[in-house]
Phi, psi and omega in degrees: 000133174194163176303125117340071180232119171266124171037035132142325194271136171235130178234142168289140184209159189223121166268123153309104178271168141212157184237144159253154146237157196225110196024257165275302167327134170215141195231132163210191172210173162201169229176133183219184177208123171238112191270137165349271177333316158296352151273357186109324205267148165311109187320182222219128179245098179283134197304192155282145175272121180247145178240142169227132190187176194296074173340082236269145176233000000 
């Protein structure tokens, strides 16, 4: 658990880890989940969207 802050805004956030260790080496990731708005930034507005394909007959 730790702080977050984008552009002016902070938040508490809880990051998933994983570690590997392999002899002297360790490899890991993490991983958080946020929603935008609590940060300040605008959700993302997608034009319309069109599909193209093979016309079924």
């Amino acid at each position: 658990m730790g702080k977050l802050t984008v552009d002016g805004f902070t938040k508490l956030v809880t990051w998933e880890a994983t570690v590997k260790l392999n002899d002297n080496t360790s490899m890991g990731s993490a991983t958080m989940r946020c929603d935008m708005v609590n940060l300040g930034i605008e959700k993302p507005v997608a034009g319309q969207v069109v599909l193209v394909g093979e016309a079924n007959d």
